[in-house]
C-alpha positions as CSV (number, residue, x, y, z in Angstrom):
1,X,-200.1,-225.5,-175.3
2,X,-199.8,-221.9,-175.0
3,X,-198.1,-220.4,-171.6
4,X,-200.1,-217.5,-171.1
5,X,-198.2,-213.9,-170.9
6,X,-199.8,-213.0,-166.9
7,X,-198.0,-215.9,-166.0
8,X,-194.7,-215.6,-168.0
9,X,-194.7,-212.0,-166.7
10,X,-195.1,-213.0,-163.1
11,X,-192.3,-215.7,-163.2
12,X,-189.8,-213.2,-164.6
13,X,-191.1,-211.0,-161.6
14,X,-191.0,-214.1,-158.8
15,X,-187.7,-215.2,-160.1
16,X,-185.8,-211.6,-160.2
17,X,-187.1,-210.9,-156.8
18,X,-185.2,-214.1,-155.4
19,X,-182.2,-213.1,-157.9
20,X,-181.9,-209.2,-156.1
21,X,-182.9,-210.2,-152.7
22,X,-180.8,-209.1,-149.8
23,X,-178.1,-210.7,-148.6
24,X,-177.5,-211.0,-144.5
25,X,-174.6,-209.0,-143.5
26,X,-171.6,-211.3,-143.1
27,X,-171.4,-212.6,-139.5
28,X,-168.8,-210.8,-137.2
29,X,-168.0,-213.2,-134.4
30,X,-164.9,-212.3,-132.1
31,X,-164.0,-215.7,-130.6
32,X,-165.4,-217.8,-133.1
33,X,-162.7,-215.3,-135.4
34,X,-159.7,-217.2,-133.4
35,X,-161.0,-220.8,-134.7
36,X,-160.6,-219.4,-138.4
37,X,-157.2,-221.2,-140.1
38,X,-155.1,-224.2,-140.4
39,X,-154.7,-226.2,-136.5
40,X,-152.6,-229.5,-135.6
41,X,-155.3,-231.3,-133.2
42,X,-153.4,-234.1,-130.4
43,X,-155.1,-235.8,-128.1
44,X,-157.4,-238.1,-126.8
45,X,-160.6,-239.9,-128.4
46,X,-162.3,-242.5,-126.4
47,X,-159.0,-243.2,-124.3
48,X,-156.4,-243.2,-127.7
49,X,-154.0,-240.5,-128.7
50,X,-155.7,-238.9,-131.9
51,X,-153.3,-237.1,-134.1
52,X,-155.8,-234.9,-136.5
53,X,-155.5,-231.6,-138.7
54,X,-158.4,-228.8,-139.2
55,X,-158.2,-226.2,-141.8
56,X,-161.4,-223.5,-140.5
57,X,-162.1,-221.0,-143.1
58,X,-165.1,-218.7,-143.4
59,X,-168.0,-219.7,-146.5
60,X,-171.4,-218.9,-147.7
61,X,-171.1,-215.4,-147.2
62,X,-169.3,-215.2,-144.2
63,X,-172.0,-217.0,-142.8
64,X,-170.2,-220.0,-141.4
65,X,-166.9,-221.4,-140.3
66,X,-166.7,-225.0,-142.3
67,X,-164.4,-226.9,-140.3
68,X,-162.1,-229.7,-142.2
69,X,-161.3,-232.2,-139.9
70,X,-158.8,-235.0,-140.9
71,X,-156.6,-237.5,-139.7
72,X,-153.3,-236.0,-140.0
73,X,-150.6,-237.2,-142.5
74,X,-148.0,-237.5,-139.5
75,X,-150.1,-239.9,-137.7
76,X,-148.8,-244.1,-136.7
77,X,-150.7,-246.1,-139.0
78,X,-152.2,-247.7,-136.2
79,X,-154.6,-244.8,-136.1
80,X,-158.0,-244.8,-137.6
81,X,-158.7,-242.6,-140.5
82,X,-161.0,-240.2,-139.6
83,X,-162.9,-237.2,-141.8
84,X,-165.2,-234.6,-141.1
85,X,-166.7,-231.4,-141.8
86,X,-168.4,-229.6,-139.5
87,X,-170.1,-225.8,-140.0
88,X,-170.3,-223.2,-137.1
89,X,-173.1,-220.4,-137.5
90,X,-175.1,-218.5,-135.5
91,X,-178.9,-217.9,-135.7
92,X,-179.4,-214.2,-134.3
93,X,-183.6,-214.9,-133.7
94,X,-182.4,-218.1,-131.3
95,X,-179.4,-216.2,-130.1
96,X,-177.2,-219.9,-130.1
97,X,-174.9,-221.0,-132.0
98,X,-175.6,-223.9,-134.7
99,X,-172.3,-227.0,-135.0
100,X,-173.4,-229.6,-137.9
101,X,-171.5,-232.4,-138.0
102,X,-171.3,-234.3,-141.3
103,X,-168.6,-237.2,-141.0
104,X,-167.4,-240.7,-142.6
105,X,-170.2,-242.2,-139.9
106,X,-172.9,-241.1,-142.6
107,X,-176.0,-238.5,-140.9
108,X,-178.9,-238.4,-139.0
109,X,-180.1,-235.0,-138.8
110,X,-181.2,-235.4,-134.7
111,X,-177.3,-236.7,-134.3
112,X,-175.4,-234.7,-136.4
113,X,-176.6,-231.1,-135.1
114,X,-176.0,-229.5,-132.1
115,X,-177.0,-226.1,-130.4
116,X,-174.9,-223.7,-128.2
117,X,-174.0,-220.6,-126.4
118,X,-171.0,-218.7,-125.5
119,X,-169.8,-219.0,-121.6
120,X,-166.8,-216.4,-121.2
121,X,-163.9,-218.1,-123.8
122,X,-165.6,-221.1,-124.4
123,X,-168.8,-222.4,-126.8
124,X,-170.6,-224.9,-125.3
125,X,-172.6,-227.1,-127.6
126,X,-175.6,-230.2,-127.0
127,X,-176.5,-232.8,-129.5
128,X,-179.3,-234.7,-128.6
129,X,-178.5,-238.2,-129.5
130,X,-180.9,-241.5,-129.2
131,X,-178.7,-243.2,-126.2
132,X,-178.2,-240.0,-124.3
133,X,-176.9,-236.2,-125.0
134,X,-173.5,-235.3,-126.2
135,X,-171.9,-232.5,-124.8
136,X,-169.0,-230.3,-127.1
137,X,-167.5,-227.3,-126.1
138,X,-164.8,-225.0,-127.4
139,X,-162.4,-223.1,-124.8
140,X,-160.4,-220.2,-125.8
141,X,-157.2,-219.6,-124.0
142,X,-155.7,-216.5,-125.5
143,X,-152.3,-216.8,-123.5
144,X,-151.4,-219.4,-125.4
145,X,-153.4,-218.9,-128.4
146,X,-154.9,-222.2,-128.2
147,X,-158.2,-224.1,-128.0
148,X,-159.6,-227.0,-125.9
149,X,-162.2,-229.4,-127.6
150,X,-163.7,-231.5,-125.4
151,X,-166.3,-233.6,-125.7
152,X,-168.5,-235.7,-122.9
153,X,-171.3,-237.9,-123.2
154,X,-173.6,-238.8,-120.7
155,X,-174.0,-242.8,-120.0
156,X,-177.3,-244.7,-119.1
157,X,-176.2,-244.7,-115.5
158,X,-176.9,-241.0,-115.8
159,X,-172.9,-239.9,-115.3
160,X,-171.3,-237.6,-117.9
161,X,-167.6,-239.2,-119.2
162,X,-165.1,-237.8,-121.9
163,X,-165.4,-239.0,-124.7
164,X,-162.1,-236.7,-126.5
165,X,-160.4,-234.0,-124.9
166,X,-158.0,-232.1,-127.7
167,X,-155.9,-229.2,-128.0
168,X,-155.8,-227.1,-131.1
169,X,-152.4,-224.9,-131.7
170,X,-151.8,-222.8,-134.8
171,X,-150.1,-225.2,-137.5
172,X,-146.5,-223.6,-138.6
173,X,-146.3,-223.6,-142.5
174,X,-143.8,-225.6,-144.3
């Protein structure tokens, strides 16, 4: 069978025009700048100490912050492993932020995606989950160069309860 030339021509055509389409400027984001880098994470999840390490670095064109979250090397053995990556973007039509979660738990996209918006020093992000939402929010505090992640969900009785509240500090280099 013989391709016909129209349609060879109009692939070459279809396919250069995805190959030289424009790229979205790289996103320029202020606070979400001060997340960017290597963090030791101590705490609190669901009532134990959590000893964790995040390396946030900027990908796909500047158009997210992938966050690498991992269970640091320093922590008792007791503790349980935990991994995930997580990628912070912004959709300018929706003006909110965009947090997907992808961890050792496996995915559901309704779970594992969450929508914000910026309060001041702080991001403040809801995932809708199937037993209730699941509130996350990031708080600046540029005194101390630090963050706050805390994170709430909200029980069938209807009251909201933490469920990890962390501080993030710049990690020193060896």
């Amino acid at each position: 069978m013989r391709i016909p030339s129209l349609v060879v021509l109009a692939l070459v055509v279809l396919i250069g025009g995805f190959a030289v389409a424009q790229l979205p400027a790289p996103w320029q984001d202020g606070l979400v700048e001060h997340l960017s880098g290597a963090w030791k994470v101590e705490g609190r999840v669901l009532g134990r100490y959590a000893h964790h390490e995040i390396q946030a670095e900027w990908v796909l064109n500047h158009q997210f912050l992938r966050i690498h979250e991992i269970t640091a090397s320093t922590a008792p053995k007791t503790e349980h492993p935990y991994e995930a990556t997580w990628f912070l973007g912004y959709d300018p039509i929706s003006e909110k932020y965009l947090l997907h979660l992808m961890d050792i738990y496996g995915a559901r996209f309704s779970e594992t995606l969450g929508w914000g918006w910026q309060e001041g020093n702080q991001i403040k992000f809801v995932f809708e989950y199937p037993d209730g939402p699941f509130h996350t929010t990031f708080r600046w505090n540029p005194e101390s160069g630090t963050w706050q992640w805390l994170m709430e969900q909200k029980g069938k009785d209807g009251k909201w309860s933490p469920f990890a509240d962390l501080k993030l500090t710049k990690a020193t280099s060896p």
